[in-house]
C-alpha angles and dihedrals in degrees: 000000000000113000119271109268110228122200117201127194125177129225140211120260116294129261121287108247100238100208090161079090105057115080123213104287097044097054077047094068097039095057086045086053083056101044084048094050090050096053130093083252090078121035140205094001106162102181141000115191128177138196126193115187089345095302124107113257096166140015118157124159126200141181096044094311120121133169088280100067137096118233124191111237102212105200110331076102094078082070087062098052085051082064091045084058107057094043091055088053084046086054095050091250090126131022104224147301097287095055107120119263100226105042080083097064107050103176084076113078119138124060127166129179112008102342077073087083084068095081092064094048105126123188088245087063084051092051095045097047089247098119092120095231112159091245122102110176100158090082104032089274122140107335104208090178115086083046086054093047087053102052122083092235121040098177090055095045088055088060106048085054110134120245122257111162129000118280109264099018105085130031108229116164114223147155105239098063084072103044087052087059089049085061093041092053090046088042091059107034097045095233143078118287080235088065097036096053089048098044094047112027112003101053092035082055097045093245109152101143113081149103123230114203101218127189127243082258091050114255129128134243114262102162095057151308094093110140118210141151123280085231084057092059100053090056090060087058094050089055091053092051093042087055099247099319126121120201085327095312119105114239095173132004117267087230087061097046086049099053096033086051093046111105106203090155127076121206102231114249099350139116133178084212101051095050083053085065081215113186097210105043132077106223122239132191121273128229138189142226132173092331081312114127121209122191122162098225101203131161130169099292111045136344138217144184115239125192106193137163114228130198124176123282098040096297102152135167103195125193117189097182097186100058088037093239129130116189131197131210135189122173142157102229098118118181087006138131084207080076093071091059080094082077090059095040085059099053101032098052112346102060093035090057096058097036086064 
């Protein structure tokens, strides 16, 4: 296989943290939050960050990482296609959610058995994690990733996918939903998803600073390995806040960042808190939206409903609307549950300090 092409961009200097704001108690709990990340308690945290009315209220790094770094996102990117998404459907590149899947992709026309199911695939049932491929890689199921990384062309791979269930029926988080949605962009807009998303978020944003992973056919990866600053990722979160608006300009429409970042789907017996094994919370159940997360993070003394986008590892964007914070979070703690001490970290320190 031909070697992965990288694509690298650079970025002007980060946010200044604007700690005038924060009285005493809260700089109290967020020194407690560092003291906290920097403990044996929680391990392989490389950066917090905070806004608070889209300003930064907190950015601290740790382990070796600083502003400066990259950080691969995992797939908390997904997140972002799920934005792609619903500014190519602004623009009139696609019609809407509910456009065929694969009347996008003419060259494939028969399908019999199950691949039959094929014909009724939506983007709606890509974004949801309802496609029906037979790849489930949120339990330890059939992971369809690493044969997808291995193959020249991941788009293609995604297609060819063989049918387990009929789209719309069952939630089964994959990779490939979002790869297909990588082709589909490109498709409609006549250029590269590496161009569409500059051209449309990143440079509106002013995101410069990042790494595309890009397969031997060209496309780039939607599902994951984008590498991007802490500080980045922030701004993503803020967009989502600011419903879609970026310093009084509109990014995405608000209708989009409402029914992307509506969760109608639960995931079935799981929970992001109660992986934390956080002391002081009392787990609920997690749902899911277009590559959008809720959970309602809730303890004794106050609750809120949280929409994040998660990668592995412990890479989070968290949006608490109400409070007007976002909070990001990039870690090492791959194939961990140690990742999910992000969860603890909010209730215990994060969230307090902005209720006050």
């Amino acid at each position: 296989m031909k070697k992965l092409i990288l694509v690298l961009f650079f970025l002007p200097a980060a946010l200044q943290v604007n700690s005038q704001s924060l009285n005493t108690q809260q700089r109290v709990l967020l020194d407690s939050l560092t003291g906290a990340a920097t403990s044996t308690a929680y391990s392989d945290i490389h950066s917090i960050l905070i806004s608070k009315n889209g300003k930064l209220a907190y950015a601290k790094y740790f382990n070796g990482w600083s502003k400066d770094s990259i950080h691969d996102s995992r797939s908390a990117f997904k997140s972002i296609t799920s934005i792609l998404a619903g500014i190519a459907i602004d623009k009139g590149f696609i019609k809407d959610v509910n456009q065929r899947v694969y009347s996008f992709f003419p060259e494939y026309r028969n399908f019999s058995g199950n691949h039959a199911w094929k014909k009724e695939m939506t983007i709606d049932h890509l974004l949801r994690m309802k496609a029906g491929f037979d790849c489930e890689e949120f339990n330890d199921g059939k992971d369809c990733e690493t044969d997808m990384m291995a193959s020249k062309d991941w788009v293609r791979f995604s297609l060819n996918l063989p049918m387990k269930d009929r789209p719309g029926s069952v939630w089964a988080y994959n990779s490939s939903a979002p790869m297909i949605m990588s082709g589909i962009i490109s498709r409609t807009a006549g250029m590269s998803v590496m161009d569409f998303a500059k051209k449309y978020l990143f440079e509106p944003l002013g995101i410069t600073h990042y790494r595309w992973t890009v397969d031997p056919a060209g496309h780039g990866m939607t599902a994951g390995s984008f590498y991007i600053q802490p500080s980045d990722m922030l701004r993503i979160g803020e967009l989502i806040l600011q419903k879609g608006m970026w310093k009084g300009k509109r990014i995405v429409s608000a209708d989009w960042i409402a029914k992307s970042t509506s969760t109608p789907v639960p995931i079935q017996d799981f929970s992001f808190m109660k992986f934390s094994r956080s002391a002081v919370a009392i787990p609920q159940p997690s749902f899911y939206g277009y590559y959008w997360y809720k959970e309602e993070f809730r303890t004794k003394n106050f609750h809120e409903d949280v929409i994040f986008a998660s990668g592995n590892g412990g890479q989070y964007i968290m949006i608490v609307e109400r409070l007007g914070i976002v909070v990001a979070f990039m870690q090492g703690n791959y194939s961990s549950w140690k990742a999910k001490k992000a969860f603890d970290l909010m209730v215990r320190y994060i969230i307090p300090a902005f209720e006050l």
